[in-house]
C-alpha positions in Angstrom: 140.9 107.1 173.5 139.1 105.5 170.1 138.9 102.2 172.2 135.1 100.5 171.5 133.6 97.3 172.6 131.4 96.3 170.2 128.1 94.3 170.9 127.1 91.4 169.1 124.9 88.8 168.7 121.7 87.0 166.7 119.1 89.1 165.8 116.6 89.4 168.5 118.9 88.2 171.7 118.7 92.1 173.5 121.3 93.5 171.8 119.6 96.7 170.9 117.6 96.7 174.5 121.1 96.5 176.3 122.9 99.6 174.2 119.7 101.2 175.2 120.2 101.1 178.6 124.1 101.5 178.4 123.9 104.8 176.7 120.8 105.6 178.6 118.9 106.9 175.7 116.2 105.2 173.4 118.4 105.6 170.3 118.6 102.5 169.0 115.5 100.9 167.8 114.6 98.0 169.4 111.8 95.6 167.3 110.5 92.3 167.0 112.6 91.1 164.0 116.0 90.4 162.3 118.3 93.4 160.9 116.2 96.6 163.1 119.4 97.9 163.8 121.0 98.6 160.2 124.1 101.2 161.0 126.0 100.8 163.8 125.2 102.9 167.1 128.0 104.5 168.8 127.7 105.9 171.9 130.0 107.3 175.0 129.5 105.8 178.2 130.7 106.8 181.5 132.4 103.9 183.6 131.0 103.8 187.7 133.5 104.2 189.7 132.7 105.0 193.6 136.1 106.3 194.0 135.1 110.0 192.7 132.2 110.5 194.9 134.2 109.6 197.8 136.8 112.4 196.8 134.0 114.8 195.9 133.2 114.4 199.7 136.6 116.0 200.8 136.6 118.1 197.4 133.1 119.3 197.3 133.7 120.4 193.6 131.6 122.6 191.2 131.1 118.4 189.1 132.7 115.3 188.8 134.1 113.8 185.6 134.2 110.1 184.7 136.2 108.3 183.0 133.9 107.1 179.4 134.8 103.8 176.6 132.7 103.5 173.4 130.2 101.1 173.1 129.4 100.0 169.2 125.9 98.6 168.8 126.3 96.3 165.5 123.9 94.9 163.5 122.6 91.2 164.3 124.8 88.4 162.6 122.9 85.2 161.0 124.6 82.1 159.6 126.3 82.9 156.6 127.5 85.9 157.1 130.9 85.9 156.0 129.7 84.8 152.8 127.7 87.6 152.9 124.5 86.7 154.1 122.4 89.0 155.8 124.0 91.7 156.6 127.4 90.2 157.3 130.2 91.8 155.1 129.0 95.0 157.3 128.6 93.3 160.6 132.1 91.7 160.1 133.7 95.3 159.0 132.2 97.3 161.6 133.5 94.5 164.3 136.8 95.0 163.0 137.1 98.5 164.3 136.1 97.1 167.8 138.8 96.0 170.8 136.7 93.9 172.7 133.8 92.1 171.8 130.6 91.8 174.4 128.1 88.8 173.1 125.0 89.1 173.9 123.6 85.5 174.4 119.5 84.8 175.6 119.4 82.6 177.8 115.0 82.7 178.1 112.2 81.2 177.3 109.8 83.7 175.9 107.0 82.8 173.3 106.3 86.1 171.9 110.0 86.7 171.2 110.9 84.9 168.2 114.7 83.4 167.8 116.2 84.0 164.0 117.1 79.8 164.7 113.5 78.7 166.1 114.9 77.5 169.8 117.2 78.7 172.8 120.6 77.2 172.8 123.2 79.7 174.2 126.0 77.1 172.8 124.5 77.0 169.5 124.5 80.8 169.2 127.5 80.9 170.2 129.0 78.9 168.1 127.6 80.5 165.1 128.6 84.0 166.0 132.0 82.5 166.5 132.2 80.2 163.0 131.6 83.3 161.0 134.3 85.0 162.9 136.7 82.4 162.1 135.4 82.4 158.7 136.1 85.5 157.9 139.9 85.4 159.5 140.9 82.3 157.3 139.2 84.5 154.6 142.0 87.6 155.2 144.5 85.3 155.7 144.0 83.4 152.4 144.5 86.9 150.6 147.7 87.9 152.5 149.0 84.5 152.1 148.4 84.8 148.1 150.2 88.7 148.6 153.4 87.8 150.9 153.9 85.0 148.2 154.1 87.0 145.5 156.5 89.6 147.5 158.7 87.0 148.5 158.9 86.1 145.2 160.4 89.4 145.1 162.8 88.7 147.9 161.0 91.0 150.3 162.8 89.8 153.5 159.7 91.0 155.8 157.2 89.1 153.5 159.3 86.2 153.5 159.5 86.5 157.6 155.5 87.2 157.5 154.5 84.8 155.1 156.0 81.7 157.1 154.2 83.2 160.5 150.8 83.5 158.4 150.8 80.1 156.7 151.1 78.5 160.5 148.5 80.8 161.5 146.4 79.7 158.6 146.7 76.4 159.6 145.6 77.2 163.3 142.7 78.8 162.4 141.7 76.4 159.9 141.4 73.7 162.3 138.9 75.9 164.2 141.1 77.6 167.1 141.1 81.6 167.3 143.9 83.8 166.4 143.7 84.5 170.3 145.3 81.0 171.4 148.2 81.1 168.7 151.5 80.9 170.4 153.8 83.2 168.6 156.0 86.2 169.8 157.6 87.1 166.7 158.0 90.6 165.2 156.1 89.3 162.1 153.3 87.4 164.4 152.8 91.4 166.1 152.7 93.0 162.4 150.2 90.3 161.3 148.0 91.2 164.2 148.2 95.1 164.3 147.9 95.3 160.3 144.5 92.3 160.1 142.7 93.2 163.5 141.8 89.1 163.4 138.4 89.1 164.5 138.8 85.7 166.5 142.1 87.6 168.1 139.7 90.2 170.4 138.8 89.9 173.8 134.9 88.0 174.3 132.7 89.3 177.2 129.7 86.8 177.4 126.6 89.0 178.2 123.9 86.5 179.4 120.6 88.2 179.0 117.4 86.5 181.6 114.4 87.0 182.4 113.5 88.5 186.0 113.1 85.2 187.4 116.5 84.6 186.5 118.3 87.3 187.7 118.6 85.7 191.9 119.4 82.1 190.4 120.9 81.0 187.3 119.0 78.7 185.0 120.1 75.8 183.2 120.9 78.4 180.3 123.3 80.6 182.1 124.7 77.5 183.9 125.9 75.9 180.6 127.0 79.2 179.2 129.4 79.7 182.3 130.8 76.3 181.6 131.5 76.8 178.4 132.9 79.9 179.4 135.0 78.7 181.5 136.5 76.0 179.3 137.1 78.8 176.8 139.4 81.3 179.7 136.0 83.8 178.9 133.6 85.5 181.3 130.0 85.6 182.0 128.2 88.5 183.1 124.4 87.9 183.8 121.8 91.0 182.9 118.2 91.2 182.2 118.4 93.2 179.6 114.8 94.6 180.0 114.9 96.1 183.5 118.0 97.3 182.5 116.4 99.4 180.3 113.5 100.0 182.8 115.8 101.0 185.1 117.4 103.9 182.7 114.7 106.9 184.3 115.3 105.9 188.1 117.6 107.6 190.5 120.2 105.9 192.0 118.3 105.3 195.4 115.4 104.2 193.2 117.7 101.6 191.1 119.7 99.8 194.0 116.1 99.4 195.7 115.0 97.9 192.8 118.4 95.7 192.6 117.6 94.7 195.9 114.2 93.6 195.4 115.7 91.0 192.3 118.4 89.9 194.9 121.2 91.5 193.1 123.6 93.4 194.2 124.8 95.2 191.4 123.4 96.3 188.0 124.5 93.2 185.1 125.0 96.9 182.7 127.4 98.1 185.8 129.7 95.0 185.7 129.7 94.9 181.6 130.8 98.7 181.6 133.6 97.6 184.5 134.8 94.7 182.9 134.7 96.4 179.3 137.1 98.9 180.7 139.7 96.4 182.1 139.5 94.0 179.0 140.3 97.1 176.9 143.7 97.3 179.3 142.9 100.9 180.5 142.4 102.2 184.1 142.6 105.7 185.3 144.1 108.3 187.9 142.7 111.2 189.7 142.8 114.9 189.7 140.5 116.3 192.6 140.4 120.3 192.9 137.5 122.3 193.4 136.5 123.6 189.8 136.0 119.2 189.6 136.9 116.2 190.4 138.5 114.1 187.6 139.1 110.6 186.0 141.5 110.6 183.3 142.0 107.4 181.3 145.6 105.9 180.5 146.2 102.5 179.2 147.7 100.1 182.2 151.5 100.7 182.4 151.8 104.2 181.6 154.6 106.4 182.7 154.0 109.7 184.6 154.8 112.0 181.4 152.6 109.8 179.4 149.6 109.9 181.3 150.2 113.7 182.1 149.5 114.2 178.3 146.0 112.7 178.2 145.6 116.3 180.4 147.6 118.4 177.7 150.3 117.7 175.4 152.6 120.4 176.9 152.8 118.3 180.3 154.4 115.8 178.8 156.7 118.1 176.6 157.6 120.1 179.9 157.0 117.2 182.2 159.4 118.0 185.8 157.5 116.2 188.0 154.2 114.4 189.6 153.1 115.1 193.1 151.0 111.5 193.7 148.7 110.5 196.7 147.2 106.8 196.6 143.5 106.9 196.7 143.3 105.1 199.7 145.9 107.4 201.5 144.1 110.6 200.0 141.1 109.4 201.7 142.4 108.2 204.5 143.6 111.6 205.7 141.0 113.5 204.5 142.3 115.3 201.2 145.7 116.7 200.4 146.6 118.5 203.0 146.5 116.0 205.5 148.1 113.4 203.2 150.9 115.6 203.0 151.2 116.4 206.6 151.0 112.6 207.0 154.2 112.3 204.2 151.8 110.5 202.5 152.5 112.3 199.0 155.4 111.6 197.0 157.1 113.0 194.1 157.6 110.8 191.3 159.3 111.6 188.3 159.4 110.6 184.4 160.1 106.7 185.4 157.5 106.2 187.5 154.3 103.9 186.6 151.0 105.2 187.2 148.7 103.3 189.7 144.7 103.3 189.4 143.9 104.8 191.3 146.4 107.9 191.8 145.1 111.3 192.7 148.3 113.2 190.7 149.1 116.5 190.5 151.6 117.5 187.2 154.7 120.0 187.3 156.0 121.5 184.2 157.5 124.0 182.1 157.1 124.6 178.6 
């Protein structure tokens, strides 16, 4: 859906190791100093979702297809970098095509790793990632501020309209709060945002990367990070980014014995990919025959004709109708059949919201 969580961070915090282990290939270098990763790595990754095995049980189909979101792996960010340090002006433009941003913060002690700011301080990190964000917003806005005032001049009613919302804004973001916090539902507030893609306006996923000993009990680190998450409405999801990684080659019997062994119960990579999905708003619904069993992803709130098209444009065009089984019901009764010999199926039509969830089943006519 062209929807990408891009992953940031200070050189040499496991950025590189982590997109690793997402994508599950070794194609983005990984190495003991600032700037390895130069162009952005883009990769596909599918989301875990137990649901579709459970329907494959009924289904038995010939595969299963998950649901995927984009993961962006973008080069490390130093101090400076919206003035161009480093390489900033490319970090801060390939961030910009991103929806959601996942930091990746360390949160270990590790002598042979070195740390582009000589120490480990989560906070401090933070806080220098998020500067240079800011930075760069006041930055934009200080050129579209100088543009709307010259179209005004002009007695451009929108620029007029715009430029008082942006002047505000500029002052928000000035005194050092994100685009995210501003409280403004005007029209011109919603073309500001969909026209600049503020980098301080996206959604932030804390990644806190640990050692092993780590993993069962959070150290003083991640316990800091999660309250200054918290104070900030943000989340925290622990990983060790390096048995992540480890963990790429091993079945899934394999993996959750390992897991289980580091008194976890699920995989840090696992969560990030869950969350990552909800924070870019989608969720999906089901189709379950047996050629395969399918997720198909829809932004939250979709309507029955809308989600039909992700399938093919022509059910929207000829949507009629959606035959719709909850998950739970579908399961419940074994498969379709016995959800519909239960009345357990409905038929919705172009008004209806799609649930995550649904196991659907489009008429139409074109």
């Amino acid at each position: 859906m062209g929807l990408g969580i891009g992953l940031v961070g200070l050189p040499n915090v496991g950025k590189s190791t982590t997109f690793n282990a997402l994508t599950k290939a070794q194609n983005a270098e990984s190495a003991n100093y600032p700037f390895c990763t130069i162009e952005p790595n883009k990769a596909v990754v599918p989301v875990p979702d137990s649901r579709l095995e459970e329907l494959a049980k009924i289904v038995n189909p010939e595969r299963i297809q998950y649901s995927t979101i984009d993961f962006v792996d973008i080069a490390g960010l130093v101090k400076g970098a919206s003035r161009g340090e480093g390489l900033g002006n490319k970090f801060l433009s390939n961030i910009q095509e991103t929806e959601v941003i996942l930091q990746i913060v360390r949160c270990f002690e590790d002598e042979n790793i070195t740390h582009v700011e000589g120490s480990i301080d989560p906070i401090r990190d933070i806080e220098i990632i998020e500067t240079e964000l800011l930075l760069a917003d006041i930055d934009a806005l200080e050129k579209r501020v100088s543009n709307l005032e010259r179209k005004a001049k002009g007695n451009d009613r929108d620029a007029k309209a715009q430029l008082e919302v942006a002047k505000e804004l500029l002052v928000h973001v000035e005194n050092e709060n994100p685009v995210s916090t501003f409280d403004n539902d005007s029209d011109a507030f919603e073309t500001l945002l969909k026209e600049m893609r503020f980098l301080t306006a996206k959604e932030i996923i804390y990644g806190a990367n640990v050692d092993e000993d780590g993993l069962e009990e959070d150290n003083e680190y991640v316990k800091t990070l999660k309250d200054y998450a918290a104070k900030h409405n943000r989340e925290v999801i622990k990983l060790c980014a390096k048995i992540e990684e480890e963990m790429v080659s091993f079945d899934e019997e394999e993996k959750q014995e390992m897991l289980e062994s580091l008194g976890v119960e699920e995989s840090g990579l696992d969560q990030i990919i869950r969350k990552g999905f909800d924070k870019l708003g989608l969720m999906s619904y089901f189709t379950a025959g047996v050629k395969e069993v399918r997720s198909w992803t829809i932004r939250k709130e979709t309507i029955a004709p809308k989600a039909a098209a992700v399938i093919h444009n022509d059910f929207e065009k000829g949507f009629i109708r959606a035959e719709v089984i909850s998950y739970s019901d579908f399961i419940e009764f074994s498969g379709e059949s016995g959800a519909k010999e239960a009345g357990k199926m409905r038929l919705e039509g172009k008004d209806y919201i799609v649930q995550d969830g649904d196991v659907m089943h489009f008429r139409f006519n074109v």
